[in-house]
PyMOL Python script that loads the backbone (N, CA, C, O; Angstrom):
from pymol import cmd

cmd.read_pdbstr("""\
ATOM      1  N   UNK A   1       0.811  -1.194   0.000  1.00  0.00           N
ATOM      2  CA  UNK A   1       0.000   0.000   0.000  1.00  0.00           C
ATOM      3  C   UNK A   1       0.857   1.262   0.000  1.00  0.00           C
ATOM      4  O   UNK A   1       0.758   2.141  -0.855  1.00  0.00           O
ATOM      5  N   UNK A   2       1.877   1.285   1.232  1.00  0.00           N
ATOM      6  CA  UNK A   2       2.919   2.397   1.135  1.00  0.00           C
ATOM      7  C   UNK A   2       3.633   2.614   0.453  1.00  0.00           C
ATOM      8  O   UNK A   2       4.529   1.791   0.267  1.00  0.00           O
ATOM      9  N   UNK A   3       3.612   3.587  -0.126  1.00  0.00           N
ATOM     10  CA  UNK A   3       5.322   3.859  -1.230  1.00  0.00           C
ATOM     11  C   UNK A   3       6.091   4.058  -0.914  1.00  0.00           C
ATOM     12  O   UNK A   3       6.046   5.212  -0.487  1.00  0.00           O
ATOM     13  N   UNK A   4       7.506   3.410  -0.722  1.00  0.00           N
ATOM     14  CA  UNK A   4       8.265   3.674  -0.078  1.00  0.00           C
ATOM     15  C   UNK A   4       9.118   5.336  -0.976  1.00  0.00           C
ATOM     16  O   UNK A   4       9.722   6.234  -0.390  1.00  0.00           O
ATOM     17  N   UNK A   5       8.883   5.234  -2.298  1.00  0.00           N
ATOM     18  CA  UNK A   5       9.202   6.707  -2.906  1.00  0.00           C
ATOM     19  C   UNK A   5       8.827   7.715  -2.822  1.00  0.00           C
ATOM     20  O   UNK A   5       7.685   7.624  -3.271  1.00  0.00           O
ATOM     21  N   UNK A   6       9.068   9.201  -2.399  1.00  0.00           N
ATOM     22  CA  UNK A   6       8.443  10.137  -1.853  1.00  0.00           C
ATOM     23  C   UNK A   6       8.177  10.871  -3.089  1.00  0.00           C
ATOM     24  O   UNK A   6       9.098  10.885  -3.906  1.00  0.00           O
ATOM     25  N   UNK A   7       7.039  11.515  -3.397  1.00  0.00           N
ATOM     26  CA  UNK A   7       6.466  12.053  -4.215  1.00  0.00           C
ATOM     27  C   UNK A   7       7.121  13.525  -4.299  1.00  0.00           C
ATOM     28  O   UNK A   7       7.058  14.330  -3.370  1.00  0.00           O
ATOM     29  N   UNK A   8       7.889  13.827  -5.787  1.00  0.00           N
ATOM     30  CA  UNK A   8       8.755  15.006  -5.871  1.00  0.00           C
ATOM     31  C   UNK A   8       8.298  15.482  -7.124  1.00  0.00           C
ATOM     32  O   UNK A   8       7.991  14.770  -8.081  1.00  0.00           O
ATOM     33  N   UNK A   9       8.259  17.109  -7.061  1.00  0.00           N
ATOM     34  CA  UNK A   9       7.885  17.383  -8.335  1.00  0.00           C
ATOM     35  C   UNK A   9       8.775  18.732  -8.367  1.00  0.00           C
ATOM     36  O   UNK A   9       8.710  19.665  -7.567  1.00  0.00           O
ATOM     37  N   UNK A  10       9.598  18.607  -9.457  1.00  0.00           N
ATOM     38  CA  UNK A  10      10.923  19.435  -9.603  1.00  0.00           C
ATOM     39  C   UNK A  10       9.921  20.758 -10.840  1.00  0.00           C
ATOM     40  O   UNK A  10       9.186  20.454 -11.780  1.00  0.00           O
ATOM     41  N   UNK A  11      10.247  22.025 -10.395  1.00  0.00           N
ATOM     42  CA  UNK A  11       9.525  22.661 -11.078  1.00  0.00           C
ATOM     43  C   UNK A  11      10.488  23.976 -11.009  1.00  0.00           C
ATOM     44  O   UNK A  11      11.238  24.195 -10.058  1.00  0.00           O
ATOM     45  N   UNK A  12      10.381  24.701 -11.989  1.00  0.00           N
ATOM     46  CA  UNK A  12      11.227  26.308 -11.921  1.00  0.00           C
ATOM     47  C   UNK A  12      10.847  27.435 -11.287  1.00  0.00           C
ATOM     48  O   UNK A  12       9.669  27.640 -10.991  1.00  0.00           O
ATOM     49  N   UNK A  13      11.452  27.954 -11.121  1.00  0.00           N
ATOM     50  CA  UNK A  13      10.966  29.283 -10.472  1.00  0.00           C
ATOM     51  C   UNK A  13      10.485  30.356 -11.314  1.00  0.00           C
ATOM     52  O   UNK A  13      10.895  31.443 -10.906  1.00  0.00           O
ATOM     53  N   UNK A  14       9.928  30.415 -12.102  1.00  0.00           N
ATOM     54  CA  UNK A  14       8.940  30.925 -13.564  1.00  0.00           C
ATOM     55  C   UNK A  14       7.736  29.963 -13.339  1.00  0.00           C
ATOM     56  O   UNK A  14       6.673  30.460 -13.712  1.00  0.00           O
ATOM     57  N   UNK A  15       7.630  28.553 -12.757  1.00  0.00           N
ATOM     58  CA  UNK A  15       6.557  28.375 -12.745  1.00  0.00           C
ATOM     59  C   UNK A  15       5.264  28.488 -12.483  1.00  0.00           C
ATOM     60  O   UNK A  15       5.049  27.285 -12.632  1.00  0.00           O
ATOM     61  N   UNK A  16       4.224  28.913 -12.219  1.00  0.00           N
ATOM     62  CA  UNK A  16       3.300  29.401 -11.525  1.00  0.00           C
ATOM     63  C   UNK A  16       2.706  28.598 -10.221  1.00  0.00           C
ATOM     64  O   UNK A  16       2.571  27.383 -10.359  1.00  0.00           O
ATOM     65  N   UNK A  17       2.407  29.082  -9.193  1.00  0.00           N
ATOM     66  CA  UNK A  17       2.792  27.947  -8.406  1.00  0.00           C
ATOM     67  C   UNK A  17       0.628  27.274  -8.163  1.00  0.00           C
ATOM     68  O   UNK A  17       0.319  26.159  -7.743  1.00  0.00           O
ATOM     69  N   UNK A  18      -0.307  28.299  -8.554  1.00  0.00           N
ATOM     70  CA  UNK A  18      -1.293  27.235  -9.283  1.00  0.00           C
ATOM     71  C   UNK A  18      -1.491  25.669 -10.147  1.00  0.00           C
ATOM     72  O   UNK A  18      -2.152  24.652  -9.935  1.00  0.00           O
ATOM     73  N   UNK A  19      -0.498  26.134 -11.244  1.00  0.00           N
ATOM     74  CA  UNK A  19      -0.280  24.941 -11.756  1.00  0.00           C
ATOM     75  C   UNK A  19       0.624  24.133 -11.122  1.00  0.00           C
ATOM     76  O   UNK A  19       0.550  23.070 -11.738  1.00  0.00           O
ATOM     77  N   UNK A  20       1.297  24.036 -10.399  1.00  0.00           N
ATOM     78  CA  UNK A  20       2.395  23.433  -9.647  1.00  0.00           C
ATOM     79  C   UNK A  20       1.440  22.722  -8.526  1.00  0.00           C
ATOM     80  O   UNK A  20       1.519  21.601  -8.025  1.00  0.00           O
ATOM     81  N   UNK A  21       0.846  23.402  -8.391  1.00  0.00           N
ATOM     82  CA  UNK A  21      -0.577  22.940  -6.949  1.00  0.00           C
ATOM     83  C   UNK A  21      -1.319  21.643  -7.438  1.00  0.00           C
ATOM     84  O   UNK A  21      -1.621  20.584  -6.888  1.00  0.00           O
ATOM     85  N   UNK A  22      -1.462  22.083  -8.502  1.00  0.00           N
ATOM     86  CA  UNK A  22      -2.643  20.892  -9.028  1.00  0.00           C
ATOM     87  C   UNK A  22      -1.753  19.660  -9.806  1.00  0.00           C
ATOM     88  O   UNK A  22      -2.124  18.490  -9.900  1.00  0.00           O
ATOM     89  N   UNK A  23      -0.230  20.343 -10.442  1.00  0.00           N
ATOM     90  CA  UNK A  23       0.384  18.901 -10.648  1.00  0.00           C
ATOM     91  C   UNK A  23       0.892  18.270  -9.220  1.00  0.00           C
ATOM     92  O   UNK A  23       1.214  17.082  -9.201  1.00  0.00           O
ATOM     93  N   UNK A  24       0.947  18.854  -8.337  1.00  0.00           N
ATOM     94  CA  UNK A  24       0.908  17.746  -7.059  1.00  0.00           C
ATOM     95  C   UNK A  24      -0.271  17.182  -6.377  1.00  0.00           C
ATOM     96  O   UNK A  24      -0.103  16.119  -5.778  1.00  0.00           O
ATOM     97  N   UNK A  25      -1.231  17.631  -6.375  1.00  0.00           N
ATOM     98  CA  UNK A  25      -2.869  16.881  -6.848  1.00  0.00           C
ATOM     99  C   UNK A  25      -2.796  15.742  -7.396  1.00  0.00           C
ATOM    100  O   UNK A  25      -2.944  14.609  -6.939  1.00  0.00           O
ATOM    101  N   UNK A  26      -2.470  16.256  -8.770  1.00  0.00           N
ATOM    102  CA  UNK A  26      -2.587  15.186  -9.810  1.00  0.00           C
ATOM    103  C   UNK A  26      -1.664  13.893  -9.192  1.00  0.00           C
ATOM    104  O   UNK A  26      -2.178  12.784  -9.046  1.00  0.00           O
ATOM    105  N   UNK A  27      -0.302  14.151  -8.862  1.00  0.00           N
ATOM    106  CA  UNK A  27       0.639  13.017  -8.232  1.00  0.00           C
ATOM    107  C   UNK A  27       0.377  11.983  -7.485  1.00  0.00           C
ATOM    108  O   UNK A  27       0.605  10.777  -7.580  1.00  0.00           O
ATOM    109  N   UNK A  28      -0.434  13.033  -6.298  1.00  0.00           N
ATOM    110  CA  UNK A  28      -0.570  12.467  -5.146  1.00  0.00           C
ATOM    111  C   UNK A  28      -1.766  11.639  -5.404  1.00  0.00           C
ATOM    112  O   UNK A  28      -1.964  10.624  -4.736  1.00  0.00           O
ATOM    113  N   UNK A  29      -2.583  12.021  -6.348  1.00  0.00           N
ATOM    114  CA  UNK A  29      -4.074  10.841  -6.965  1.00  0.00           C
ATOM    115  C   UNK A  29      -3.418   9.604  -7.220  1.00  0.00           C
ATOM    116  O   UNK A  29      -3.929   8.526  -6.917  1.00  0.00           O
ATOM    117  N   UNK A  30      -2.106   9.736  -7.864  1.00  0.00           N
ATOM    118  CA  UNK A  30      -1.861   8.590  -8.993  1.00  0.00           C
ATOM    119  C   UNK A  30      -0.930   7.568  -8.371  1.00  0.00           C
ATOM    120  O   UNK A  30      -0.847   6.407  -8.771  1.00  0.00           O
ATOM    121  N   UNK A  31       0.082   8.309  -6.906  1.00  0.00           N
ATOM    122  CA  UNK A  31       0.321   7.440  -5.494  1.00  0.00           C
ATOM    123  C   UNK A  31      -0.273   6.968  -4.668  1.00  0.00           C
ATOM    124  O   UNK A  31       0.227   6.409  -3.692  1.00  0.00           O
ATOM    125  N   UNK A  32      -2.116   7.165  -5.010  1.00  0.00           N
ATOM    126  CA  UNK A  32      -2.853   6.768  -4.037  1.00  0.00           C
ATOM    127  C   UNK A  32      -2.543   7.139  -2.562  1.00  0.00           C
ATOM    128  O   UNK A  32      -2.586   6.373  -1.599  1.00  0.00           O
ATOM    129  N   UNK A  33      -2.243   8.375  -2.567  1.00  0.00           N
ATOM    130  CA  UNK A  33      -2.053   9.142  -1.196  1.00  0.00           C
ATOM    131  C   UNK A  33      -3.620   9.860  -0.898  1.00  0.00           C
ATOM    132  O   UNK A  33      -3.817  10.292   0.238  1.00  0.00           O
ATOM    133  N   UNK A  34      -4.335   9.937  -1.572  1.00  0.00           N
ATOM    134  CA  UNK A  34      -5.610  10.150  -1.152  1.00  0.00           C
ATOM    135  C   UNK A  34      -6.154   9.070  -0.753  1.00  0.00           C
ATOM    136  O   UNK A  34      -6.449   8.946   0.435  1.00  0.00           O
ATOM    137  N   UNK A  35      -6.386   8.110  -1.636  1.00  0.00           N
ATOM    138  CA  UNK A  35      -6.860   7.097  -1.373  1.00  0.00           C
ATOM    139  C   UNK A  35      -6.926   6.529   0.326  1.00  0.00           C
ATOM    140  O   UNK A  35      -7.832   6.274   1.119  1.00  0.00           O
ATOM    141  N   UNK A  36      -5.761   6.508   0.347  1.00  0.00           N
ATOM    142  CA  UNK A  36      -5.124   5.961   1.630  1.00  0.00           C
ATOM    143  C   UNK A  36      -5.780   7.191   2.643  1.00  0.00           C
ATOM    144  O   UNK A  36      -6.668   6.763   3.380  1.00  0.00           O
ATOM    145  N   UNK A  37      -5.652   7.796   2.702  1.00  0.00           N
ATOM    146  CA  UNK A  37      -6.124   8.787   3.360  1.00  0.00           C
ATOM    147  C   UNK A  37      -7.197   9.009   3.915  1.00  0.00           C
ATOM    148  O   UNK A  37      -7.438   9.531   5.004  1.00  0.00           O
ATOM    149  N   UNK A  38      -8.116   8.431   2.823  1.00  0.00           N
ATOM    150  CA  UNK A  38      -9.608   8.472   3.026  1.00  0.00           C
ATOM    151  C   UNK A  38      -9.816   7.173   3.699  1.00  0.00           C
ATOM    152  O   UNK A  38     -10.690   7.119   4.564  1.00  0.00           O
ATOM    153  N   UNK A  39      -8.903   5.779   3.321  1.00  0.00           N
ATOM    154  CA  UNK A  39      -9.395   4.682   4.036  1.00  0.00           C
ATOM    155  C   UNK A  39      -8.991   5.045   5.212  1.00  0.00           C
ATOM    156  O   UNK A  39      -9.884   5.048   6.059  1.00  0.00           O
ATOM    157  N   UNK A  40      -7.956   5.353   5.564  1.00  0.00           N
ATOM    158  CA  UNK A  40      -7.737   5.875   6.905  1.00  0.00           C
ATOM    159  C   UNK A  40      -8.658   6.509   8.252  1.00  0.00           C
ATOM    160  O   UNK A  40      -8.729   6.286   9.461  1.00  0.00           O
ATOM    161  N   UNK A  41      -9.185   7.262   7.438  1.00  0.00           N
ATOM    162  CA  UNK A  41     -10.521   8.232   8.161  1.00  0.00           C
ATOM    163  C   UNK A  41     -11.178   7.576   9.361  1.00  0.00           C
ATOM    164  O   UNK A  41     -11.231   8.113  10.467  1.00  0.00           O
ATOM    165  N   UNK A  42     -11.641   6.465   9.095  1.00  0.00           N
ATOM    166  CA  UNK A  42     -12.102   5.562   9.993  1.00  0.00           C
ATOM    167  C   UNK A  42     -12.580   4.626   9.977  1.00  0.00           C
ATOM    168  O   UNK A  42     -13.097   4.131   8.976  1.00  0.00           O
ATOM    169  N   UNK A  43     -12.525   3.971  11.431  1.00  0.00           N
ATOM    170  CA  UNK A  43     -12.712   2.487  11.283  1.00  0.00           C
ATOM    171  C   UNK A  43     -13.754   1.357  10.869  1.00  0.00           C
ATOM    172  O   UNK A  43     -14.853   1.495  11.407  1.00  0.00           O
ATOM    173  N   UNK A  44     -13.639   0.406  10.125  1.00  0.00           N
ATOM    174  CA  UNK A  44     -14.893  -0.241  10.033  1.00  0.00           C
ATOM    175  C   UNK A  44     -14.511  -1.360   9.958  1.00  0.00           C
ATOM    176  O   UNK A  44     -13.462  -1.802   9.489  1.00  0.00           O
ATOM    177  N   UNK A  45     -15.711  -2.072  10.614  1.00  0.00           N
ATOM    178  CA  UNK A  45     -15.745  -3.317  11.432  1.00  0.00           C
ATOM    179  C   UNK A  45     -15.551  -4.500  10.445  1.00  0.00           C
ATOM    180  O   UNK A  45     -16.593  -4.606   9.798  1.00  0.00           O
ATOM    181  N   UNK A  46     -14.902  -5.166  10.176  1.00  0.00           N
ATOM    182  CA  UNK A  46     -14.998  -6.486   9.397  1.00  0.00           C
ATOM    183  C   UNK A  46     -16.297  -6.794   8.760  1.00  0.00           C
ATOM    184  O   UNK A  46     -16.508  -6.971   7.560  1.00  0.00           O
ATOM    185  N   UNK A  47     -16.774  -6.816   9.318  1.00  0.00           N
ATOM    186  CA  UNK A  47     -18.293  -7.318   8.586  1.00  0.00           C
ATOM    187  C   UNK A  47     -18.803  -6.270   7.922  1.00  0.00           C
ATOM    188  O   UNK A  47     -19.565  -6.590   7.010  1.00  0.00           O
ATOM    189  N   UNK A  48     -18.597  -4.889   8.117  1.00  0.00           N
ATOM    190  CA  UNK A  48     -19.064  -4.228   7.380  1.00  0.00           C
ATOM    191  C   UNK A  48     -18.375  -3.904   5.923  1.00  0.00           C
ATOM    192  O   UNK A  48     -18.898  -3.329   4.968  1.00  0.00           O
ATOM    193  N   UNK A  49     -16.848  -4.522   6.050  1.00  0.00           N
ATOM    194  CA  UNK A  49     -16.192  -4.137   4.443  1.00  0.00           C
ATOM    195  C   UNK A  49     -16.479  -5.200   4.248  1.00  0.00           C
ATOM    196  O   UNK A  49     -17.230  -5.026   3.289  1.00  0.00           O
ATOM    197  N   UNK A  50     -16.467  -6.498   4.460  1.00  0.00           N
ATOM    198  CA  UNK A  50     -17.357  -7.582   3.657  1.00  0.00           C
ATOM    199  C   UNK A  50     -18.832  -7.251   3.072  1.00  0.00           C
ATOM    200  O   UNK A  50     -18.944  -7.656   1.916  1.00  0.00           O
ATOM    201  N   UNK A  51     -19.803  -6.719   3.499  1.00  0.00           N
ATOM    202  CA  UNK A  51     -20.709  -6.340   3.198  1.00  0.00           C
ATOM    203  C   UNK A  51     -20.724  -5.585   2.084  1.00  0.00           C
ATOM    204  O   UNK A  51     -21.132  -5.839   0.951  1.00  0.00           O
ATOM    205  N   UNK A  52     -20.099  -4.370   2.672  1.00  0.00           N
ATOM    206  CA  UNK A  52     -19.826  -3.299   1.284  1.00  0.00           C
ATOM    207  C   UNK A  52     -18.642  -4.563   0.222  1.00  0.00           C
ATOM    208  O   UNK A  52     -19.468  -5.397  -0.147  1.00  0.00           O
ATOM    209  N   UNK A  53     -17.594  -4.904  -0.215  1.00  0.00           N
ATOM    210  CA  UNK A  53     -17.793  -5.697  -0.480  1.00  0.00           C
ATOM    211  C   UNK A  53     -18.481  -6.449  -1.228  1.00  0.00           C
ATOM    212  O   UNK A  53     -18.137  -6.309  -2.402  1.00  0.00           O
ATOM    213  N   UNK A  54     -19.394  -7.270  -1.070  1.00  0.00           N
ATOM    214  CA  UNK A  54     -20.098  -8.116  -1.657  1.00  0.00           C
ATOM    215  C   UNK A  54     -21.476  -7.091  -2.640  1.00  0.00           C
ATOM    216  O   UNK A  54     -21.833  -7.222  -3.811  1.00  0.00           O
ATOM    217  N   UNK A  55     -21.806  -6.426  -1.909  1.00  0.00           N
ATOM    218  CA  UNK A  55     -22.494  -5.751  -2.818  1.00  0.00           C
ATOM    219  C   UNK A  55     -21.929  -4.766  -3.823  1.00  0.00           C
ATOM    220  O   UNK A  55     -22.560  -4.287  -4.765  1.00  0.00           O
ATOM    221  N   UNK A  56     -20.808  -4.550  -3.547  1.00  0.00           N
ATOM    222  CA  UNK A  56     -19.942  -4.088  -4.904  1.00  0.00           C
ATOM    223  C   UNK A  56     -19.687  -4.636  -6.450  1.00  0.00           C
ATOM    224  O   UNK A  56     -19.753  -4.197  -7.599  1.00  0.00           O
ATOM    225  N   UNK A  57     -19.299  -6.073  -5.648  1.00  0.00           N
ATOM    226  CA  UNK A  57     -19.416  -7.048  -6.413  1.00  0.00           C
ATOM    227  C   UNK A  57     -20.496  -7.369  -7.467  1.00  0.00           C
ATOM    228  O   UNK A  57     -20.392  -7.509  -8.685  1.00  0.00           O
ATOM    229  N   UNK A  58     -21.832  -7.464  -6.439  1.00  0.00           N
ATOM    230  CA  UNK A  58     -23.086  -7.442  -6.986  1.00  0.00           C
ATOM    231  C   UNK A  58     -23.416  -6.433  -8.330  1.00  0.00           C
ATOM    232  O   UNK A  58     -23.689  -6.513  -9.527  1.00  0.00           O
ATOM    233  N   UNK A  59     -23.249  -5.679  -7.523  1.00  0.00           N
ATOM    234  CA  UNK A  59     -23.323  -3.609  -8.380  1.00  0.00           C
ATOM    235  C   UNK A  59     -22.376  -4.225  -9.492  1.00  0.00           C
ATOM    236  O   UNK A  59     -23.095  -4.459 -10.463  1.00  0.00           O
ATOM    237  N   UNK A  60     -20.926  -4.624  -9.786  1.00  0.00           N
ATOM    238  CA  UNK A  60     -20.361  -5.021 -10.983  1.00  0.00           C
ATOM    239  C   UNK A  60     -20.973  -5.852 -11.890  1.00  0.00           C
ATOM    240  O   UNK A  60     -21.008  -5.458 -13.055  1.00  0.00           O
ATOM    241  N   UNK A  61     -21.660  -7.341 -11.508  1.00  0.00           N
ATOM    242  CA  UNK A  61     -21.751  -8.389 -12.118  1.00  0.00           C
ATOM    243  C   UNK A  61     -23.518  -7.759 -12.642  1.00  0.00           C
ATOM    244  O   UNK A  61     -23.879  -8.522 -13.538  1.00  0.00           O
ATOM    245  N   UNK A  62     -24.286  -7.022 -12.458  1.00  0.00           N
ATOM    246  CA  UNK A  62     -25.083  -6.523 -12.552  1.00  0.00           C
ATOM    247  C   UNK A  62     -25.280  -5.316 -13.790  1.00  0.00           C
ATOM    248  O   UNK A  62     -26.217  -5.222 -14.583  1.00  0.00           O
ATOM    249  N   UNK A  63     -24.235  -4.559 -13.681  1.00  0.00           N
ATOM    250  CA  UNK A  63     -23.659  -3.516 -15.020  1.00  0.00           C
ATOM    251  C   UNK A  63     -23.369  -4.777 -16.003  1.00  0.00           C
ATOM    252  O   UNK A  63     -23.935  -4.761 -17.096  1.00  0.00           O
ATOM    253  N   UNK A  64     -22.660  -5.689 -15.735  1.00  0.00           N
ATOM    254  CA  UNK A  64     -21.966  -6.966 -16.327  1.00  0.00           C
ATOM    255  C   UNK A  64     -23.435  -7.219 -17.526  1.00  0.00           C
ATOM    256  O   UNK A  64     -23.653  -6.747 -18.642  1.00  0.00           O
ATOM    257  N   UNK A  65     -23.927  -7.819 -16.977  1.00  0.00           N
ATOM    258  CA  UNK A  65     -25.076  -8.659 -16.866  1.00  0.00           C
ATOM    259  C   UNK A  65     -26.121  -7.461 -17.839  1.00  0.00           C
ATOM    260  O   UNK A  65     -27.033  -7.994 -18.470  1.00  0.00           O
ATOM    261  N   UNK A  66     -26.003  -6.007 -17.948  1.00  0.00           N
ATOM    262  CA  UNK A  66     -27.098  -5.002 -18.465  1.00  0.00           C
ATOM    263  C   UNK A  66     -25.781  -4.440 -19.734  1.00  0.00           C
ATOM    264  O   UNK A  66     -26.271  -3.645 -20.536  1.00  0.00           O
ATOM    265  N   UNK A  67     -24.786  -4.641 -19.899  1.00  0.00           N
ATOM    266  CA  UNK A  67     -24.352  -4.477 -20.699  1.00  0.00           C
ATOM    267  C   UNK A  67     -24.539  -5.391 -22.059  1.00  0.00           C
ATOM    268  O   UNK A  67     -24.797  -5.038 -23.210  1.00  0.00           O
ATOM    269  N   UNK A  68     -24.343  -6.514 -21.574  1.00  0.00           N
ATOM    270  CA  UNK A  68     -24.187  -7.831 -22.647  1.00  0.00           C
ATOM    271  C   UNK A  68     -25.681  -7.851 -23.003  1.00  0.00           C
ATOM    272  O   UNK A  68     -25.911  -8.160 -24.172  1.00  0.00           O
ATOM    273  N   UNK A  69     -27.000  -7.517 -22.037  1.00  0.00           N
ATOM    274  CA  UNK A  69     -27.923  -7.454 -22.817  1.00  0.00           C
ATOM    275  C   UNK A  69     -28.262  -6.425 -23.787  1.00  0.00           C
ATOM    276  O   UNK A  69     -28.918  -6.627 -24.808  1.00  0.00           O
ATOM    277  N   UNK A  70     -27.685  -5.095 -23.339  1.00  0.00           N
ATOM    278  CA  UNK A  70     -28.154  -4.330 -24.161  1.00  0.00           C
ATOM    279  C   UNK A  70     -27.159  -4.397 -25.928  1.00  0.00           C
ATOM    280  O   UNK A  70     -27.543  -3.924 -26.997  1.00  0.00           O
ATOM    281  N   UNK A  71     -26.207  -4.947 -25.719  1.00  0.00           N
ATOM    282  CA  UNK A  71     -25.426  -5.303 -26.636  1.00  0.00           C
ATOM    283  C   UNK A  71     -25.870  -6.069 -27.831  1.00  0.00           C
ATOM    284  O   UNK A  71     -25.472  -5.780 -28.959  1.00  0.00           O
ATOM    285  N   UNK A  72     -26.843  -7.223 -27.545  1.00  0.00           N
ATOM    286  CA  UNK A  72     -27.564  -8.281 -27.575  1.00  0.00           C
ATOM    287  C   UNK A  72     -28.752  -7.815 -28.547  1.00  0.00           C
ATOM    288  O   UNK A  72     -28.950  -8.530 -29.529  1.00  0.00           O
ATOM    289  N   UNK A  73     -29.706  -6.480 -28.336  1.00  0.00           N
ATOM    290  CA  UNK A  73     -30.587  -5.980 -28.673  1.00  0.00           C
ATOM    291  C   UNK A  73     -30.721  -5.422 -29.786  1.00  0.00           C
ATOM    292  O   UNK A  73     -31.705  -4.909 -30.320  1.00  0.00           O
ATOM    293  N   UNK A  74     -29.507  -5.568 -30.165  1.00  0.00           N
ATOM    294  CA  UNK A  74     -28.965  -4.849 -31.774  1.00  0.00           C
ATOM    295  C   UNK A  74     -29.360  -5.748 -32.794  1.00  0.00           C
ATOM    296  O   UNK A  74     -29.111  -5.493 -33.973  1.00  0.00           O
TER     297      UNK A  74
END
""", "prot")
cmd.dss("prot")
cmd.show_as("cartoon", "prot")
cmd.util.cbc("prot")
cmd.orient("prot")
């Protein structure tokens, strides 16, 4: 999950530091440093990420399942 590489973004001093803001945004999306962040937030009980979980699953095989029909209809 951890990266052990620290997220660096080498930029000039002409750069604007707006855009410099949002390419470390962009970084930190693509290190899953948000990600992590947000799972972090707080705790949940075993049974409840199984739950969520399984109905995720569901929610996939379900798009799955309404795609191939509508595909089908042609």
């Amino acid at each position: 999950m951890a990266q052990l590489t620290p997220i660096k973004l080498r930029i000039d001093e002409r750069f604007p530091v707006d855009k410099a803001l949002r390419k470390f945004k962009r970084l930190c999306e693509s290190y899953g440093v948000v990600k992590e962040y947000k799972r972090r937030q707080e705790h949940k009980k075993p049974s409840l990420k199984t739950r969520e979980k399984e109905e995720a699953a569901l929610k996939r095989r379900r798009k799955a399942i309404m795609k191939v029909s509508k595909s089908s209809r042609i």
